[in-house]
Phi, psi and omega in degrees: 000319198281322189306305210273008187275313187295305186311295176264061174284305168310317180288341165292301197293313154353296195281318201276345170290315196287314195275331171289346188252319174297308202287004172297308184279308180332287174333297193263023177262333163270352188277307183305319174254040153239019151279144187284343163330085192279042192023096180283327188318281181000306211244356133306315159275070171292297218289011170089008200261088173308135184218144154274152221232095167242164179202159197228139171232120175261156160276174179301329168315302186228043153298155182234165198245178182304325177321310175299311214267358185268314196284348180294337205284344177265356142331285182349291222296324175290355162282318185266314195307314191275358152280007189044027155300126144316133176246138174256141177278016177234332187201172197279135163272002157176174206225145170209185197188153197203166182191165157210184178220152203187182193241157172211175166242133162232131184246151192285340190204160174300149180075335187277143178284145191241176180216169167284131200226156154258165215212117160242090184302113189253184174196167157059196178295037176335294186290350176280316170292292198254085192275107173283184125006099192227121162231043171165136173091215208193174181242170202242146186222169162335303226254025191286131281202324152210180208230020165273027189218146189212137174304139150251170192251197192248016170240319153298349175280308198307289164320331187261313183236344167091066179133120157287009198253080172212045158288168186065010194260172181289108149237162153305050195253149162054047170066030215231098177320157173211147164246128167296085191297331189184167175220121173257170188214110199286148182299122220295344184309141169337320210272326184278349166272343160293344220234317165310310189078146189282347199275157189282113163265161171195160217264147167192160181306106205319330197281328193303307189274332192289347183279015203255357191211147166313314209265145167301134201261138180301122136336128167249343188229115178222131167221154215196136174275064195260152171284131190250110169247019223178077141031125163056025187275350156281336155338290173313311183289294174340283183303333159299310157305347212238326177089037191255122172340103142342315162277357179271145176301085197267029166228112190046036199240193195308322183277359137276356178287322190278295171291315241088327219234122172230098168293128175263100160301109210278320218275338175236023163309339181235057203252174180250359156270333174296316183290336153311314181276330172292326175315313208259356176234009173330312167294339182267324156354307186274350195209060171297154138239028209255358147098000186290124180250107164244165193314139178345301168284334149313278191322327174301273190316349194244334159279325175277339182269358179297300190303329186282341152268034153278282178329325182281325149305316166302311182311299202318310186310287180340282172338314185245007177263327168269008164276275215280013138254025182244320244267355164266003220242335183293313162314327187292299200296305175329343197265320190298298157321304191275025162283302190286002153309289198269358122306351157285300152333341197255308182281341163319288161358278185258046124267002139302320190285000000 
């Protein structure tokens, strides 16, 4: 046994690559789907219409206001035009959401002891990019009739009433009645549970929270669904709005060291060349200075793209300890073939003759 385990060490050492190279990918195809980023491009091309998935991440330095986000819809429109996108007067040609994040003191009633919550000021589909949970209520959108009203997370439920089943009920912020519209529940993965954080969040309308304060609070987060008739063409539409140069390298490269500002390809991040580059920039990841806070789920998505270029890595090792241990047997056949050439060649040869 131990003699015929040696004689076929290579094809053994081979196989056993190959299946560490199947459980690589397994690893990281379960890690890409227990992240909560439910791919809205997907479910935006229902109708068979390829779209793409981007998002711009900023500092507060160089957030942006409603005002910005009022002026993108005629880019938009001058975009789809010079793309020979049909534009429809009925219905959307493409969906976007903006947030920023911050702190609030929130109380279930006046007079009543209050606590610290963090806040993720939303806008546009927000909830449509990010579908949490609902294990009570409904979620707050644009187009909500007034803007007093806000999602909590289920530990803000707990804390506040002993319970989630408390739609329509009352909290306290900034001396300022809220009606709860819903209670969500953030997503249990390992990873989103490092990256959610323990303290209690909720959700509220942007203009809401930015009126909560003198100074208008900057956007930090704008992500957008655009129609792809071209590979990356939401990206490009991003960047374009942001005024950011084309040639320039927009992944973990200078000109967010500069602006501020990081465009995300969302829908192909976890490709295996995006996933490369995070490899060849590992180190540097950690010890950004472009001033960026980001949001949970960034954060989520950035932690799951380490590990998973681990894994992409470990697959490359794999790969290449198992070409180059086949590389004698590959020489062999090579050898076997043109032999076995010129013996065909040989009997052509004298049936010719």
């Amino acid at each position: 046994m131990r003699e015929l385990i040696y004689r076929h060490k290579r094809y053994i050492i081979c196989i056993v690559c190959v299946l560490c190279i199947f459980a690589g990918n397994m690893y990281k195809s379960g890690l890409v789907g227990s992240i909560s980023m439910q791919k809205p491009e997907k479910r935006w091309s229902a109708d068979g219409e390829d779209s793409g998935y981007a998002a711009a991440y900023m500092s507060e330095d160089e957030g942006i206001n409603l005002d910005t986000i009022n002026s993108f819809k005629e880019k938009y429109r001058s975009t789809m035009l010079e793309d020979s996108i049909e534009i429809s007067e009925t219905a959307r040609n493409y969906i976007d959401a903006f947030s920023c994040e911050g702190q609030l003191e929130i109380f279930r009633d006046f007079g009543k002891s209050g606590y610290k919550v963090n806040v993720t000021a939303v806008g546009g589909d927000f909830f449509y990019f990010h579908p949490m949970e609902l294990l009570s209520g409904s979620y707050i959108s644009d187009s909500d009739l007034m803007h007093d009203r806000i999602v909590i997370d289920e530990n803000t439920a707990w804390n506040l009433y002993g319970s989630s089943d408390i739609e329509g009920k009352t909290c306290v912020i900034n001396n300022k009645y809220y009606y709860i519209a819903g209670v969500v529940r953030a997503n249990d993965s390992k990873i989103s549970e490092k990256t959610y954080g323990i303290r209690s969040r909720i959700f509220m309308h942007y203009d809401e929270y930015s009126g909560t304060d003198e100074n208008e609070k900057a956007i930090t987060c704008y992500e957008t669904v655009y129609p792809e008739l071209l590979s990356g063409k939401a990206v490009k539409v991003l960047k374009s709005l942001f005024g950011i140069e084309e040639n320039t390298d927009q992944v973990e490269g200078a000109v967010e060291e500069v602006q501020s500002i990081e465009v995300v390809d969302m829908n192909r991040r976890f490709g295996f060349m995006s996933l490369c580059k995070v490899i060849s920039q590992y180190g540097e990841r950690s010890s950004k200075t472009n001033r960026i806070m980001y949001p949970f789920w960034e954060n989520e998505c950035r932690r799951t793209e380490d590990f998973a270029a681990i894994a992409v890595a470990l697959n490359i090792i794999f790969a290449a300890i198992a070409f180059i241990t086949l590389i004698p047997t590959i020489v062999q056949l090579y050898k076997c073939s043109l032999r076995g050439a010129d013996r065909l060649i040989a009997k052509i040869k004298a049936v010719r003759r």
